[in-house]
N, CA and C atoms as an extended XYZ file, in Angstrom:
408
Properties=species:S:1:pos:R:3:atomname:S:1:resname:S:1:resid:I:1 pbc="F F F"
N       -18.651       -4.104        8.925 N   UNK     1
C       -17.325       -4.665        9.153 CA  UNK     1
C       -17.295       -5.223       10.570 C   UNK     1
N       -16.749       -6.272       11.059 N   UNK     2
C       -16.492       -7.104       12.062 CA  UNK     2
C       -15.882       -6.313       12.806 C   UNK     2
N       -15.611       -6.574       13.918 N   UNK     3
C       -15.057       -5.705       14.989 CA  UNK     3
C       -13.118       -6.832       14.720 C   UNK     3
N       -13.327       -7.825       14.240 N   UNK     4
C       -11.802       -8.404       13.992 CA  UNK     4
C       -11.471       -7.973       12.566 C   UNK     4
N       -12.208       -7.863       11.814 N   UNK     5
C       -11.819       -7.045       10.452 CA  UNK     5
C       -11.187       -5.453       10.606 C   UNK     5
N       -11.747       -4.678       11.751 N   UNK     6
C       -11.707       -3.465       12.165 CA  UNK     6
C       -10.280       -3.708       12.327 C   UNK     6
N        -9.916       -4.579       13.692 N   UNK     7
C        -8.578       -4.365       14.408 CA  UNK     7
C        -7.662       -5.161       13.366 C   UNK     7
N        -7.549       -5.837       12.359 N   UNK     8
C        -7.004       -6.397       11.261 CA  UNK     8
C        -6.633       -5.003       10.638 C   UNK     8
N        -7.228       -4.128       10.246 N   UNK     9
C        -7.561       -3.084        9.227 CA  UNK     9
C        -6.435       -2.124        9.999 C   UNK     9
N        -6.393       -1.495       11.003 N   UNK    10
C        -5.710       -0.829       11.447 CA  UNK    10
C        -3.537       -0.845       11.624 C   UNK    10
N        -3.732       -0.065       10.728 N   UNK    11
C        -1.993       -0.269       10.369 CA  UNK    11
C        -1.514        0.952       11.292 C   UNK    11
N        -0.163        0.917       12.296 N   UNK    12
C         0.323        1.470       12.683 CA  UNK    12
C         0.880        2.791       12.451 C   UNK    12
N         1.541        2.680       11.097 N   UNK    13
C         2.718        3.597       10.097 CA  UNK    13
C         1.512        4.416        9.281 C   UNK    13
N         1.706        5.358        9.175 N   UNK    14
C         1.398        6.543        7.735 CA  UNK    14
C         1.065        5.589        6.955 C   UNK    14
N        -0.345        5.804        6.313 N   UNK    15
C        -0.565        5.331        4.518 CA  UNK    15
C        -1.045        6.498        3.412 C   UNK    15
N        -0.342        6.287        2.571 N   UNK    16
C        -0.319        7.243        1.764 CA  UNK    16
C        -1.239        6.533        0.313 C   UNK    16
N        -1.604        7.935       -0.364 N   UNK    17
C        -2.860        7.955       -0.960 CA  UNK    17
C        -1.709        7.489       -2.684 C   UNK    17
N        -2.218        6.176       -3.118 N   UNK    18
C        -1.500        5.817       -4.192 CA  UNK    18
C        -1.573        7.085       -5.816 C   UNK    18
N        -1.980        8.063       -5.487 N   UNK    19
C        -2.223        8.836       -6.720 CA  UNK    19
C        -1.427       10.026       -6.235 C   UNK    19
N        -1.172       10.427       -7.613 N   UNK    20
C        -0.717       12.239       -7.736 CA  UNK    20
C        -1.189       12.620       -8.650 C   UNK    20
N        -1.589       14.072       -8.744 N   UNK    21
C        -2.055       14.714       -9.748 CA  UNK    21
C        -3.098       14.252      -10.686 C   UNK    21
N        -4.157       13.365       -9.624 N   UNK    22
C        -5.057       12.375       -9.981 CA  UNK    22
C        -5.015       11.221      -10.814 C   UNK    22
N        -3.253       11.073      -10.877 N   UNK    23
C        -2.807        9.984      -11.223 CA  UNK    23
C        -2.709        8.935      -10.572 C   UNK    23
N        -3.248        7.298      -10.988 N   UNK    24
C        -2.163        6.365      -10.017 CA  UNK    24
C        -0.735        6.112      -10.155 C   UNK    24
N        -0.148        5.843       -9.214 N   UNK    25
C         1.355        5.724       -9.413 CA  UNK    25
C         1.707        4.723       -8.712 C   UNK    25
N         1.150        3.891       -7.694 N   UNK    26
C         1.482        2.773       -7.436 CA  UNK    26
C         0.258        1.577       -7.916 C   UNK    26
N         0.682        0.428       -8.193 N   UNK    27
C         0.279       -0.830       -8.732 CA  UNK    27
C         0.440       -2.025       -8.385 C   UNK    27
N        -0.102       -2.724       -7.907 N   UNK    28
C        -0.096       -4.498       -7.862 CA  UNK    28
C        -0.254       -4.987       -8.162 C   UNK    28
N         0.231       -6.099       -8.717 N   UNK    29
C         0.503       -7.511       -9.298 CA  UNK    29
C         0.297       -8.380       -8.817 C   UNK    29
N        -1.511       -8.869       -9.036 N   UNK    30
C        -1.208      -10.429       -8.749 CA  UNK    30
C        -2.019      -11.113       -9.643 C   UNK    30
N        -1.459      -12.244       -9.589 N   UNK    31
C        -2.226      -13.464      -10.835 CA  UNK    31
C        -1.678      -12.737      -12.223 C   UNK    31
N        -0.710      -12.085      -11.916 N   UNK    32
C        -0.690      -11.604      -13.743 CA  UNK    32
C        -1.622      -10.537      -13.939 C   UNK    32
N        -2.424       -9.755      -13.132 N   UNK    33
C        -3.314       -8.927      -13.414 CA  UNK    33
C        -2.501       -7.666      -12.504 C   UNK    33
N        -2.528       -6.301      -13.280 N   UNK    34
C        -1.945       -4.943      -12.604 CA  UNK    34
C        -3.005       -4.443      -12.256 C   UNK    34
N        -3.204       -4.207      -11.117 N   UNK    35
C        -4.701       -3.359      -10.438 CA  UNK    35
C        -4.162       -1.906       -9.460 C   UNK    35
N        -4.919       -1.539       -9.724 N   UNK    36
C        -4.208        0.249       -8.730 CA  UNK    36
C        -4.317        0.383       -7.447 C   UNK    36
N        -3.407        0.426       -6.717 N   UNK    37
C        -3.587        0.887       -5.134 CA  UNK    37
C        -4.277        2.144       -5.109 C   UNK    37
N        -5.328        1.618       -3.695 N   UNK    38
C        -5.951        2.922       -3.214 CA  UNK    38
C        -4.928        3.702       -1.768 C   UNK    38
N        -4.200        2.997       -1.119 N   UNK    39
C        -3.401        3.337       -0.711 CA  UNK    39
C        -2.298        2.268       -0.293 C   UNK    39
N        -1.354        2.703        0.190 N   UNK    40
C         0.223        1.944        0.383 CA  UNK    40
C         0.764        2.790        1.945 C   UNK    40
N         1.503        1.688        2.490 N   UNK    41
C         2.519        2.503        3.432 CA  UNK    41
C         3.360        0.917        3.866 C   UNK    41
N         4.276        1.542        4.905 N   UNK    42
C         5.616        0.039        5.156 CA  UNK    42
C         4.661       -1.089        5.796 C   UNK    42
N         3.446       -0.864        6.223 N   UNK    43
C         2.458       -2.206        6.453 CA  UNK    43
C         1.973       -3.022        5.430 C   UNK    43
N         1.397       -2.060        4.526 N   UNK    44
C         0.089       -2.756        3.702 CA  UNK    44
C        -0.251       -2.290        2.993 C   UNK    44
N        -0.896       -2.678        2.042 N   UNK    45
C        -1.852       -1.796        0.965 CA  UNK    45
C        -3.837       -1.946        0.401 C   UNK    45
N        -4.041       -1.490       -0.240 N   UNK    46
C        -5.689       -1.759       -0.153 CA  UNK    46
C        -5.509       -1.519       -1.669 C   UNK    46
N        -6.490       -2.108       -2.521 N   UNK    47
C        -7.280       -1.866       -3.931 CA  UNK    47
C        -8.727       -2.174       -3.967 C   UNK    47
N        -9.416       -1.605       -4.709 N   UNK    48
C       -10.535       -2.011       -5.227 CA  UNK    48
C       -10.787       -3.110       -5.651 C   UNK    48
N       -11.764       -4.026       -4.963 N   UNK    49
C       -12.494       -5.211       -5.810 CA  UNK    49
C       -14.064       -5.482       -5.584 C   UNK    49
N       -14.662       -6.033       -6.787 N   UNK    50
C       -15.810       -6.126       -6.953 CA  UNK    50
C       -15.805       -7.363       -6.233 C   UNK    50
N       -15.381       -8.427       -5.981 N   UNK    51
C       -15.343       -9.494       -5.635 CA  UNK    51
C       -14.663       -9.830       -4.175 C   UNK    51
N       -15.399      -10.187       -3.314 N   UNK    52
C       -15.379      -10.637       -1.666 CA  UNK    52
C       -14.285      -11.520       -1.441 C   UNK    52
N       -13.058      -11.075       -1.385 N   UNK    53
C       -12.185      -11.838       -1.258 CA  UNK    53
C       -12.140      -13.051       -0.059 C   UNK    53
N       -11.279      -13.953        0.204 N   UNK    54
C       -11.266      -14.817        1.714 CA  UNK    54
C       -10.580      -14.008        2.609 C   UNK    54
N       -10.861      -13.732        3.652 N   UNK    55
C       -10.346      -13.203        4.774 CA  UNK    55
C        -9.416      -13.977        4.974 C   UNK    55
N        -7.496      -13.765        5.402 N   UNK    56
C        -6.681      -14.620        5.417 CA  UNK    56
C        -6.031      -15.299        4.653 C   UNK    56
N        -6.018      -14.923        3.329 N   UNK    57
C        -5.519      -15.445        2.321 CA  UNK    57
C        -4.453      -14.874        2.442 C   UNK    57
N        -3.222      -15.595        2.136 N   UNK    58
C        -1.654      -15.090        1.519 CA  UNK    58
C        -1.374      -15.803        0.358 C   UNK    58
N        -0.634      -14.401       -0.651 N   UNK    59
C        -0.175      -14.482       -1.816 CA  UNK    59
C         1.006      -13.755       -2.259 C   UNK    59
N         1.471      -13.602       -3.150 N   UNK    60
C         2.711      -13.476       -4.045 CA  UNK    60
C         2.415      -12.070       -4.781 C   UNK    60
N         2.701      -11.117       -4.153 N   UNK    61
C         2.699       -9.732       -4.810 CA  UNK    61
C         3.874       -9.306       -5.148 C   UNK    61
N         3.555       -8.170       -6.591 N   UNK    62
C         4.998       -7.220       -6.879 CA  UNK    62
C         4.572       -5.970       -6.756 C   UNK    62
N         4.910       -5.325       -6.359 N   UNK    63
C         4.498       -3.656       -6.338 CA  UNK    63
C         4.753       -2.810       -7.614 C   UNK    63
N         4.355       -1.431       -7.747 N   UNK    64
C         5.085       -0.960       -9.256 CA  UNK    64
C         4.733       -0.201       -8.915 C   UNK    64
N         5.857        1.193       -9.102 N   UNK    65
C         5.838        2.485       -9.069 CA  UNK    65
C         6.225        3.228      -10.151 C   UNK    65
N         5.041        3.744      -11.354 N   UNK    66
C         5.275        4.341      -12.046 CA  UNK    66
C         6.426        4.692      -12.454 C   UNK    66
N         7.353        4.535      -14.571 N   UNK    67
C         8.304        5.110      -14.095 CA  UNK    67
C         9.618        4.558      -13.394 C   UNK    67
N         9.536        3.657      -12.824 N   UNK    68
C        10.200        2.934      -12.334 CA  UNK    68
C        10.092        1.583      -12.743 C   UNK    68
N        11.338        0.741      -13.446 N   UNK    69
C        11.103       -0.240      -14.150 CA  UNK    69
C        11.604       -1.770      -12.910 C   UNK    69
N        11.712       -1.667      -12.008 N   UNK    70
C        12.100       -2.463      -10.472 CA  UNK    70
C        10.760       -2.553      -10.062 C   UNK    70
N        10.741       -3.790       -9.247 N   UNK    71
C         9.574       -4.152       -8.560 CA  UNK    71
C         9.668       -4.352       -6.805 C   UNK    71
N         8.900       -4.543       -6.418 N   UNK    72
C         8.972       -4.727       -4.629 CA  UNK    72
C         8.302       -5.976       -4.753 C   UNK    72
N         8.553       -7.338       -4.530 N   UNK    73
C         7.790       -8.400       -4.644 CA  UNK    73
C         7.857       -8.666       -2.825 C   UNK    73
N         6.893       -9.658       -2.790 N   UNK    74
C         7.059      -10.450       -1.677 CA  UNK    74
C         5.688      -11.404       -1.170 C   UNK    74
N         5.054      -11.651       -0.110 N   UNK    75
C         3.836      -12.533        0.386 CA  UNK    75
C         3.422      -10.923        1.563 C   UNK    75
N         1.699      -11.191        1.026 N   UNK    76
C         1.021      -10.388        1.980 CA  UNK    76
C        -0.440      -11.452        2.285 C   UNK    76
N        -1.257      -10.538        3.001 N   UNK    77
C        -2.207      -11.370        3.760 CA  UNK    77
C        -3.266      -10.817        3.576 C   UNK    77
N        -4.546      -11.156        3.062 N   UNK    78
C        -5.740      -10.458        3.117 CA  UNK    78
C        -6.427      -10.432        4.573 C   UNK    78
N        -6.287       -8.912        4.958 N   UNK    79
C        -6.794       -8.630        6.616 CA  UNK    79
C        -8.729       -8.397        6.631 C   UNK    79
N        -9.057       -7.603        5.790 N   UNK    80
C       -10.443       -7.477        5.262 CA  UNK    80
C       -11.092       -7.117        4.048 C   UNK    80
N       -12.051       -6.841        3.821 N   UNK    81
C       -13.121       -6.101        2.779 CA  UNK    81
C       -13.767       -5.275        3.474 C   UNK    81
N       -13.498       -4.647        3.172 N   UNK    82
C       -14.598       -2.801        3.057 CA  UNK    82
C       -15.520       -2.994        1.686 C   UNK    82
N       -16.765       -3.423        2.267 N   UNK    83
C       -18.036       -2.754        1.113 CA  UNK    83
C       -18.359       -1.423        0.712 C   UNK    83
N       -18.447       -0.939       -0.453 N   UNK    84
C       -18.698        0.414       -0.860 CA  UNK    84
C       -19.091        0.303       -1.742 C   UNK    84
N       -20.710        0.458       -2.086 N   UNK    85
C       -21.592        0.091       -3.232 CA  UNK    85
C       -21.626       -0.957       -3.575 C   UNK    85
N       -21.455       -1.032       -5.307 N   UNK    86
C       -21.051       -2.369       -5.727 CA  UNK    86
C       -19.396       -3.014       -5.630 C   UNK    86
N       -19.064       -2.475       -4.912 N   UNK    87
C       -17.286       -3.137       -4.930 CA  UNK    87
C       -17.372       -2.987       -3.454 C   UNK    87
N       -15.910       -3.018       -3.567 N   UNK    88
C       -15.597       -2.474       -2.134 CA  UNK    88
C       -14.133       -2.417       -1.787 C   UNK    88
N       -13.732       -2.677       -0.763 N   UNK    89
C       -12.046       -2.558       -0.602 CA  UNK    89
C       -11.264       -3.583        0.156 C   UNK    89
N        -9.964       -4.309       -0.189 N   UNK    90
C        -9.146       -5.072       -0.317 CA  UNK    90
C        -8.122       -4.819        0.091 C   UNK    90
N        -7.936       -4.833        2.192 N   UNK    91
C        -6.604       -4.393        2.738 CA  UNK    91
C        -6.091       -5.253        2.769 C   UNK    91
N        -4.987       -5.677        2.454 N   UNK    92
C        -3.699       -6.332        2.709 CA  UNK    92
C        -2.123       -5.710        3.685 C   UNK    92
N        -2.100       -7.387        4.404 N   UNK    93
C        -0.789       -6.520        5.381 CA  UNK    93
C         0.288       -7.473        4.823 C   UNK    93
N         1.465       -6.673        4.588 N   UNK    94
C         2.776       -7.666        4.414 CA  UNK    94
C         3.166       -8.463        5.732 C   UNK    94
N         3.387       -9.492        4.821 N   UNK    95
C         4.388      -10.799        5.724 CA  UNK    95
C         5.644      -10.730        5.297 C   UNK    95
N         6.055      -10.246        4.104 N   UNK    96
C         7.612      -10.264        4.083 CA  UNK    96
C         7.801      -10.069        2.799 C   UNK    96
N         8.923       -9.567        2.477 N   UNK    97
C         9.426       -8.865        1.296 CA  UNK    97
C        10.797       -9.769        0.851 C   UNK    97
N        11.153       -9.919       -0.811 N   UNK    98
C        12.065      -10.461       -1.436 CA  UNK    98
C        13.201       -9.242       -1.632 C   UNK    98
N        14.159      -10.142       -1.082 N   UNK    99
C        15.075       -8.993       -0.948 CA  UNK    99
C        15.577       -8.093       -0.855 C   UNK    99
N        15.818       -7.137       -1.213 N   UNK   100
C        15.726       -5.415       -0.508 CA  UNK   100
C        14.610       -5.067       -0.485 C   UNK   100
N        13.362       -5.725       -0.300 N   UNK   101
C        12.166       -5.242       -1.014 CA  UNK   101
C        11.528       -4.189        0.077 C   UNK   101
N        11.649       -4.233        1.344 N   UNK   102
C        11.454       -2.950        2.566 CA  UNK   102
C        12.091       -1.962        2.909 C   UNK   102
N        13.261       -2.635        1.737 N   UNK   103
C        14.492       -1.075        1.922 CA  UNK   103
C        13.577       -0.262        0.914 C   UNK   103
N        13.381       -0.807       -0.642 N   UNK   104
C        12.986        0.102       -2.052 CA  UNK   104
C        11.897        0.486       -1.511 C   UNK   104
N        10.643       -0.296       -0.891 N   UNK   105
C         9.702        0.528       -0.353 CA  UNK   105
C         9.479        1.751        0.077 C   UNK   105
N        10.490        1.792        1.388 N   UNK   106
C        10.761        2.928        2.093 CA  UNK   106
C        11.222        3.782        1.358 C   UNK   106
N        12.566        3.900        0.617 N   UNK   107
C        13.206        4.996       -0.857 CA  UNK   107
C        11.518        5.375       -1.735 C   UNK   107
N        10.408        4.155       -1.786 N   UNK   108
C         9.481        4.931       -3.152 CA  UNK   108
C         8.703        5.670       -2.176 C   UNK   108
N         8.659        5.365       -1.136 N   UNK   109
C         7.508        6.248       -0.228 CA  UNK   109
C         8.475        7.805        0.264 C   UNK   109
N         9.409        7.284        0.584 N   UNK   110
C        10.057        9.130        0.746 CA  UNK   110
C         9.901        9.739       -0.454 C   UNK   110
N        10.379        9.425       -1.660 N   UNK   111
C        10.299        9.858       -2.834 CA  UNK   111
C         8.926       10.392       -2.712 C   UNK   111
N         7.742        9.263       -2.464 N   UNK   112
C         6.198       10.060       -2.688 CA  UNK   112
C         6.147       11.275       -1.717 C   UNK   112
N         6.013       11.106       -1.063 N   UNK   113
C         6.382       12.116       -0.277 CA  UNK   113
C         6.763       13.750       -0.249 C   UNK   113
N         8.182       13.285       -0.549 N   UNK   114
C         8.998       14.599       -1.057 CA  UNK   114
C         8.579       15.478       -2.153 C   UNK   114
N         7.692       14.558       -3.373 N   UNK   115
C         7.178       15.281       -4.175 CA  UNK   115
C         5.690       15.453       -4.249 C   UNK   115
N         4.815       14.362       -3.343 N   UNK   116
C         3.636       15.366       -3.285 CA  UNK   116
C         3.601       16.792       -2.004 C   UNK   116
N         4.883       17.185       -1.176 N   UNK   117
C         4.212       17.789       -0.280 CA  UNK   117
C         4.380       18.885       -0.683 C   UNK   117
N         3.255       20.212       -0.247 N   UNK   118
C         2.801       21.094       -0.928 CA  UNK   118
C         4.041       22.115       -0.122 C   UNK   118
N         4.339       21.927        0.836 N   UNK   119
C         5.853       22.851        1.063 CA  UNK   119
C         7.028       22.049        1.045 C   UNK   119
N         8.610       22.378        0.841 N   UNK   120
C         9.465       21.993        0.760 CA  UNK   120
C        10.125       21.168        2.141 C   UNK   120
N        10.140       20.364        2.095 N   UNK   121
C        10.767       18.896        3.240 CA  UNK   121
C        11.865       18.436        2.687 C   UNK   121
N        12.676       18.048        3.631 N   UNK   122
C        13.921       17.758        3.378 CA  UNK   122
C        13.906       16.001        3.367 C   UNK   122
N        14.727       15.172        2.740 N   UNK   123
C        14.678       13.655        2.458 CA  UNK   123
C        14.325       13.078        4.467 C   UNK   123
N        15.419       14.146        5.407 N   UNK   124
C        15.069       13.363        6.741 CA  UNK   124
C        13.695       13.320        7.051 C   UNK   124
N        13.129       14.896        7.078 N   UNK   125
C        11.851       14.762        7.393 CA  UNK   125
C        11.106       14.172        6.586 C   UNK   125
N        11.225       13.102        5.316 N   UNK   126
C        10.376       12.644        4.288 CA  UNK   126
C        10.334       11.266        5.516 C   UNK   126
N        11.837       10.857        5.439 N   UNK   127
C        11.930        9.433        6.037 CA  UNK   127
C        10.897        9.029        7.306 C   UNK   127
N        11.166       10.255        8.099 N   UNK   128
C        10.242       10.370        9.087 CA  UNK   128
C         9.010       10.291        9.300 C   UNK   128
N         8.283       10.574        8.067 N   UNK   129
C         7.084       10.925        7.856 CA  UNK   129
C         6.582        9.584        7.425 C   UNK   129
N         7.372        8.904        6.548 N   UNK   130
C         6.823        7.291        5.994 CA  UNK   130
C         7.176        6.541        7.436 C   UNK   130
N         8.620        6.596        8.185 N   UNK   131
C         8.499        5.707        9.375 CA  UNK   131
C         8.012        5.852        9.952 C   UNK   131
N         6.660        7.049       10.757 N   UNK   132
C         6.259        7.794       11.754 CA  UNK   132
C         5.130        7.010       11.738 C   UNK   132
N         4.297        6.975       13.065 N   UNK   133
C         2.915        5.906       13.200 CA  UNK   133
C         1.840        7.264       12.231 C   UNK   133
N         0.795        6.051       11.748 N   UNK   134
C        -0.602        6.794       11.615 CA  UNK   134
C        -0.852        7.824       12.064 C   UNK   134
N        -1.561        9.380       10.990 N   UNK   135
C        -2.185       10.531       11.304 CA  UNK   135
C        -3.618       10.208       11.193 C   UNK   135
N        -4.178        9.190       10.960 N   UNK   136
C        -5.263        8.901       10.773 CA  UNK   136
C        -6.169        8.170       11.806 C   UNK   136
């Protein structure tokens, strides 16, 4: 990885791991194709692809959270590829969201939150935890 792919790659905010209970639960939409997030947070998200995307590309995403029949649409940006074997990984950072679309974000990520954590948190400390910079 490039040392500008590196500093591209690096998101500020908490990202959280798109699965529970070795389920996926969040999803993206693009081209008409639903593919699974490997992770999500109020920056960006990453999926799996076999295929080397363009560095810098912006496109037209909807988000999907299991369960939930509403979408989060908006334009994000391809920041890099992470190789890993034969695939590899596909971070994307948002440029901007369609209409409430950074409010519902924030509501599906406390929600994740609140119900993966293994002790009881209250909705403030959820909020906190999705607005709070990177543990990583």
């Amino acid at each position: 990885m490039s040392a500008n792919a590196e500093s591209n790659e690096r998101r500020t905010r908490q990202r959280f791991a798109a699965h529970r209970d070795g389920k996926t639960i969040f999803w993206v939409e693009l081209n008409g194709h639903r593919l699974p997030l490997n992770d999500l947070s109020l920056e960006g998200f990453s999926y799996a692809s076999a295929i080397e995307p363009e560095i810098g590309l912006e496109f037209a995403f909807a988000l999907r959270l299991d369960g939930i029949p509403d979408r989060v649409r908006g334009q994000a940006r391809i920041v890099n590829f992470i190789p890993q074997g034969d695939s590899g990984q596909v971070g994307c950072r948002f440029i901007g969201f369609e209409n409430d679309g950074a409010y519902d974000l924030h509501d599906w990520l406390t929600v994740h939150v609140i119900t993966s954590a293994s002790v009881r948190i209250s909705e403030k400390e959820a909020k906190a935890i999705v607005a709070g910079p990177s543990l990583i």
